[in-house]
N, C-alpha and C positions, 0 to 999 in steps of 0.2 A: 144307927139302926133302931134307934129306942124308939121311934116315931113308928115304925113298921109293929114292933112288938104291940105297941099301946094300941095302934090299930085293929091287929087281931084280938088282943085279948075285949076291946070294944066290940065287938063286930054285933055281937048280939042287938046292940041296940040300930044297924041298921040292916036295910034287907040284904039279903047273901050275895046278890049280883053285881051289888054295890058296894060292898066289902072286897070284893074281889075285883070288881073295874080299878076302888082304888090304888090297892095295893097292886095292880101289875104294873097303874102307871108310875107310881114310886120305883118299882123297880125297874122300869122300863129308866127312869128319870136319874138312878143311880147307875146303871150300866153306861149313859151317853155321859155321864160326865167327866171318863177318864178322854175323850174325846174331845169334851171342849177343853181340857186344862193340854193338851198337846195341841190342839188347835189354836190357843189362844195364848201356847208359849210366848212369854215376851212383852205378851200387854194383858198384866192383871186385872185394869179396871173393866177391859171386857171380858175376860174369863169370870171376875164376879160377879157381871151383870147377869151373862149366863147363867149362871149354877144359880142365881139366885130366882130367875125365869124358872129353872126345869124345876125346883124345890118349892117354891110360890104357887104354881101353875104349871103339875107335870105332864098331864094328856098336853095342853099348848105347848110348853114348852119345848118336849121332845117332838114335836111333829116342828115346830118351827127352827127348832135347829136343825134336823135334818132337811128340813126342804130350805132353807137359805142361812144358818149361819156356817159351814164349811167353805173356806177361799181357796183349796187346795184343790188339784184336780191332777190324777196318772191319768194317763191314755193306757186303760189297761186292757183295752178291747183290741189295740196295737200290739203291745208286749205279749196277748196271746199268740199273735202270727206274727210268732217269729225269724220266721221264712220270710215273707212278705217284708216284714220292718227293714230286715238285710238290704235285700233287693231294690227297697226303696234307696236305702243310704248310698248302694253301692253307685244305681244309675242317678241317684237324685242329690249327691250330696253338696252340703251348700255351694252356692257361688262364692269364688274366691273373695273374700275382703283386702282389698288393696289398703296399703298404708297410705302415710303422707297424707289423708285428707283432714280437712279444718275439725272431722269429726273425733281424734285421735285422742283420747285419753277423755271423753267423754260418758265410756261404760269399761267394765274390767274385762279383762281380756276373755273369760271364761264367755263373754255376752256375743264374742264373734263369732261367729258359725255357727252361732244359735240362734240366737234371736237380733242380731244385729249387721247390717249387711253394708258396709259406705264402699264407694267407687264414685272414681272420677267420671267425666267424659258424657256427663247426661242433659239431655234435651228438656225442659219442662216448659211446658206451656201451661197456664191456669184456666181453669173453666169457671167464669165467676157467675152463671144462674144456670138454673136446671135447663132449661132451654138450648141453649147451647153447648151443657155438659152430655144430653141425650140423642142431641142430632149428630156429635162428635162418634158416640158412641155407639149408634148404629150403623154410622159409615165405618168404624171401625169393623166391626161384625162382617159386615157385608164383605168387606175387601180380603177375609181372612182367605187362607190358602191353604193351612196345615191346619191348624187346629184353635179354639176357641175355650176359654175356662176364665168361670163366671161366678163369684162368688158372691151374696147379699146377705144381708141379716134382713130382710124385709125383702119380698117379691110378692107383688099386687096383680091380683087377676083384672086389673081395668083398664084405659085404654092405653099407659104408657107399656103397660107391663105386655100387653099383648103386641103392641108395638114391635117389642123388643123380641121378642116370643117368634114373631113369623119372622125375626131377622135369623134369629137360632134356627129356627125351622128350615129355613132356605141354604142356611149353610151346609146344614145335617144330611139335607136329602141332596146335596152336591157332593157329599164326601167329606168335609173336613170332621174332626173329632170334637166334636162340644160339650163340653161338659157344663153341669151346671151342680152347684151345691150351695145351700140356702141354710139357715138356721130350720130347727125341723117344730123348733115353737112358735117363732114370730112367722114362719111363712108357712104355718101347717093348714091353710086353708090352698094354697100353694101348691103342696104337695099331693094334691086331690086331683081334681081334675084336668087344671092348666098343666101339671107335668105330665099326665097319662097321654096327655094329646102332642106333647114337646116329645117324650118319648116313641111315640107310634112316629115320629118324624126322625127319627134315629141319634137323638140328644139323651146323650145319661145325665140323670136324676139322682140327687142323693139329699138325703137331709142330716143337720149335724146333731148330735145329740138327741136320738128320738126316745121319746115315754119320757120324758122328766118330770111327769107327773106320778111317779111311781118312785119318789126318792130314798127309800131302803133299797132298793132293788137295781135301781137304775141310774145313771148320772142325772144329778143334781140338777131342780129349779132353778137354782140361785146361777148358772153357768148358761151362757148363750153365743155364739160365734156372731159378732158383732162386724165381723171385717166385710167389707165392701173395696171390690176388685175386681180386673178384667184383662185377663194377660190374651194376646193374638198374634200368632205363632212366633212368641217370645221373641215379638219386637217393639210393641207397643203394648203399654198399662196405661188404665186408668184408675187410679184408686180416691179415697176421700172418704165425704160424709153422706152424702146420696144414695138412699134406696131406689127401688125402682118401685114408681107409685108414681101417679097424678100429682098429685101436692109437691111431689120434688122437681117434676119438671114443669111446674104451672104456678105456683101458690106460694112455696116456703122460699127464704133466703136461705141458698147452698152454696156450696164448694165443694170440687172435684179437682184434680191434677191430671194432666197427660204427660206421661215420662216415656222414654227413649233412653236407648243405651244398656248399660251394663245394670242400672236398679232394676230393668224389665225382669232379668234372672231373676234375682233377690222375688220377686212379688210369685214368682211364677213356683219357684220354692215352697213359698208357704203355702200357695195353693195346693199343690202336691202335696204337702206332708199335710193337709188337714184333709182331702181327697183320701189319701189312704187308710188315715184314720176313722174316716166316717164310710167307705164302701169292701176295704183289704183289697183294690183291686191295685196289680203290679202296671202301672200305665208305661206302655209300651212305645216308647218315641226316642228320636235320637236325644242323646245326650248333651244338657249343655255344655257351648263353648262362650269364651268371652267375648260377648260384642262389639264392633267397632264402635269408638267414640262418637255420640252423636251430637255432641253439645258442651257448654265450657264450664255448666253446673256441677259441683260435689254433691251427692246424696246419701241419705245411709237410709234402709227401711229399718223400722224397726219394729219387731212382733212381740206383742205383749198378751200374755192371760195366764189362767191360773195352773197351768201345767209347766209353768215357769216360775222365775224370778219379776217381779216387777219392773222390768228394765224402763220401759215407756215410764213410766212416773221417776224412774230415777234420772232419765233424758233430760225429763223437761223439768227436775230440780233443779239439776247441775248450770243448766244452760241459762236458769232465770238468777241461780246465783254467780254463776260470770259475767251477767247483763251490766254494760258501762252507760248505755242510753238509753236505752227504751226495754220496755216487754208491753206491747201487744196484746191480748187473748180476745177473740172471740171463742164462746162454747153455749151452746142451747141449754145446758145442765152444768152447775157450777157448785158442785161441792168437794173444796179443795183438800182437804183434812189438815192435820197440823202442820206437816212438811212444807207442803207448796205455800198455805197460807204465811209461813214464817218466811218463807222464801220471798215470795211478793212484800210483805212488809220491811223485809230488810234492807231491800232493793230500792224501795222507795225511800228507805230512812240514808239508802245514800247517795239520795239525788237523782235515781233511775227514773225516769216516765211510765208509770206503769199502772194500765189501760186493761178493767174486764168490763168486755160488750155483752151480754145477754138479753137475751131476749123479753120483752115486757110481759107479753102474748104468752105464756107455756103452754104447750099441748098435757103438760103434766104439771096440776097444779102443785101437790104434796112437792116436788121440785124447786116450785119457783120460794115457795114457804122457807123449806129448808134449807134453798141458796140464800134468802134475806136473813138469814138465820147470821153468816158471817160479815152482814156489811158493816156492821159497827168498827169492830173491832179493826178491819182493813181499810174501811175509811180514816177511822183515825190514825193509822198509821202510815199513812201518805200517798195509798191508789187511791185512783179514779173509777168509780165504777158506774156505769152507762148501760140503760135498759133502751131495746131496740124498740119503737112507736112504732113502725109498719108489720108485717105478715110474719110468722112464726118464724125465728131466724135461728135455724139449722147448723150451720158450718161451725167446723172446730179447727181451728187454726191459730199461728201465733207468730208473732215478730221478736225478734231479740234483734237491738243496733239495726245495724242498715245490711246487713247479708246472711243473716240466719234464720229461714221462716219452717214453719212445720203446718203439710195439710196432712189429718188423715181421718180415723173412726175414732176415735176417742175423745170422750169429754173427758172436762177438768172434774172427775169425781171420784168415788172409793170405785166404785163399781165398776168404770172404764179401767181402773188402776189394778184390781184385787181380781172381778171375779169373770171378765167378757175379754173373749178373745179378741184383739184388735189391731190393728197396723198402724203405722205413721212412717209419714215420710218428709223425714229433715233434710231441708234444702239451702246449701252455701251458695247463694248468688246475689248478687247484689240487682239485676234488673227483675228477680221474681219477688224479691225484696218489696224493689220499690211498685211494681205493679199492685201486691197483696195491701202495700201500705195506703196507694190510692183509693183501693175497693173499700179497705178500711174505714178510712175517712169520710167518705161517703155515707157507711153508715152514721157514723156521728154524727152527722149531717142531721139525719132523721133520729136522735135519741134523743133521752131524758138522760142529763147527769144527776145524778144520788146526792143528795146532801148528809154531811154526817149527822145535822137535825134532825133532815125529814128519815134517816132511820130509825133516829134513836126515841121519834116522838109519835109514830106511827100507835092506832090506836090500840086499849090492851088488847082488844078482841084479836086481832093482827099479830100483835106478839106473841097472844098464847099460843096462836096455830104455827109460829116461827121456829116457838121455843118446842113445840112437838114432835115438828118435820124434825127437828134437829135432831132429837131423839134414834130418828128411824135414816140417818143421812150415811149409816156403813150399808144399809140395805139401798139404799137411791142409786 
């Protein structure tokens, strides 16, 4: 506190307004730091970068930690309605997780019925380009009977999205229930006037986390619902990496999944319990039962974000360190952090094939900086790393061996790991396998492979913007 006294007993020599600007933000700056040392339990050297931020630079500091350094997040807008929350569990509560699948001892048990959902008996077919993931997807719409729920992290007022839009529309004003619920940042252009008009056609609207521009008050900047999903009347999903937008079904390299069977529950779940979370509405429809087997695939969904445990980054630890032949990745954003990175390098040190695709193109440059930020260090330790030559390439997906692949919303980065709510769907089959693996190679086809030279001899000007991204890569 001796910095606060000195200040006052100084003041004279600056103007009054400015004596007092400074000092609230001192104290402003010593109130958040009991904050970030429970926040930042565990990992010192971010805890002192912090406190060293809000002490350095405390107006920036404490605004930028409250708008993006918290990775924790209650749904406490839910534990108000407590009633509601009941009601939800009572009629919504998870889909049964079946043992006996290949996914067994992959998360701890606490992760079943939470955030981790595997069953046998499921159908997958893959959607390998926007194009036929959205012609899929409106025939889907179209054919609904009961009801429809639609979740995006992005929904575009142009022509895919309207597309899609008079498919909802047409169902709404036939009777089925459709719901739609979007991120309420990334799709708040969205939530203007393409929903006023989706609703006057008898589609509910809801956005997730609204005002987060108001981060004392309100849920956090740094938090976004990132999931992308389409459950119809809890027989078919489709879930992945696909927005709904032009460029996804025209321009970018994606991937989307069509599932059948018992993981339809599983998707139809999350959708509900973030639905309730983001409207309190008790959604009124029969109860799930378990659905007939439709297919000879094992699958587990798994739901990841900051209202949890990190399950999704501990999935795709585990899975890369059981890896005996291959690990795969394609991801548009590639910021691994210590775990996964050690994970891929070790895997390779013991003779694993292991393959990250990203993209050359980033629609986010700070991204592409702070992903070359790691290639030294994992090229020389024995992956292969591959930048995609053609059109922004979107898809997040992976191979492990020959029968364990994963499509869903999440990149290989802190952000998808720590602070966006997101899905993935791990799939045991050996023919989605080898489908994903052909789509694969195809890309390679069209890439540039990484040399451990041409990383480590890249110009400085290049390095220093590497070595900066890197900096800001728990924020990416």
């Amino acid at each position: 506190m001796h910095y606060l006294v000195d200040l006052l007993r100084d003041s004279s020599s600056y103007p009054g307004w400015w004596s007092l600007l400074m000092l609230a933000s001192q104290l402003l700056a010593l109130a958040t730091a009991p904050s970030v040392l429970l926040q930042r339990q565990g990992r010192p050297r971010a805890a002192l970068s912090w406190l060293l931020a809000l002490f350095a630079l405390p107006a920036l500091g404490v605004f930028f930690w409250w708008a993006f350094g918290r990775t924790s997040f209650t749904r406490r807008r839910r534990l108000r309605r407590a009633g509601s929350s009941r009601r939800f569990v009572e009629r919504h509560g998870p889909p049964h997780s079946e043992p006996g699948t290949p996914f067994d001892g992959l998360l701890p048990p606490r992760a079943l019925g939470e955030s981790m959902f595997p069953s046998h008996g499921n159908r997958i077919e893959l959607l390998l380009d926007g194009e036929r993931a959205f012609v899929e997807l409106e025939a889907l719409i179209r054919s609904a009977r009961t009801r429809v729920h639609v979740m995006f992290y992005i929904y575009r007022d142009d022509a895919t999205g309207q597309r899609i839009a008079r498919a909802l529309s047409e169902r709404a004003r036939a009777g089925v229930n459709v719901r739609v619920l979007v991120d309420a940042w990334a799709s708040r252009e969205f939530l203007r006037s393409p929903a006023a008009e989706l609703r006057a056609a008898g589609v509910a609207v809801a956005g997730f986390l609204p005002a987060r521009h108001l981060p004392l008050t309100a849920p956090r900047l740094n938090f976004s619902n990132h999931r992308k999903l389409v459950v119809v009347d809890g027989e078919h999903a489709i879930t992945g990496g696909m927005n709904v937008g032009d460029e996804y079904a025209r321009d970018w390299r994606d991937l989307m999944v069509h599932l059948e069977g018992p993981s339809v529950l599983a998707l139809d779940h999350v959708f509900l319990d973030d639905w309730a979370f983001a409207t309190g509405e008790d959604v009124d429809h029969p109860e799930h039962s378990e659905g007939p087997a439709r297919g000879p695939a094992a699958a587990a969904i798994v739901a990841s974000g900051p209202d949890r445990e990190s399950f999704l980054h501990d999935a795709y630890f585990v899975l890369f360190t059981r890896a005996t032949r291959r690990i795969w990745i394609v991801t548009p954003y590639f910021i691994p952090g210590d775990a996964i990175a050690t994970a891929l390098r070790t895997a390779a040190g013991r003779g694993v094939d292991v393959r990250v695709l990203v993209p050359q193109r980033s629609d986010v440059r700070i991204v592409k900086h702070a992903s070359r930020s790691y290639y030294s260090s994992l090229l020389a330790g024995g992956v292969r790393i591959y930048e995609y030559q053609g059109p922004m390439l979107h898809a997040k997906a992976f191979l492990v061996d020959d029968a364990i692949s994963s499509v869903g919303s999440a990149n290989v980065d802190t952000r998808s790991f720590l602070l966006s709510f997101e899905i993935g769907c791990l799939v045991h089959d050996a023919d989605t396998a080898a489908e994903l693996s052909r789509w694969y190679s195809g890309l390679l086809a069209d890439s540039h492979e990484v040399t451990l030279e041409e990383s480590t001899h890249r110009p400085a000007s290049e390095r220093l913007l590497q070595s900066a991204a890197h900096l800001l890569s728990p924020l990416l």
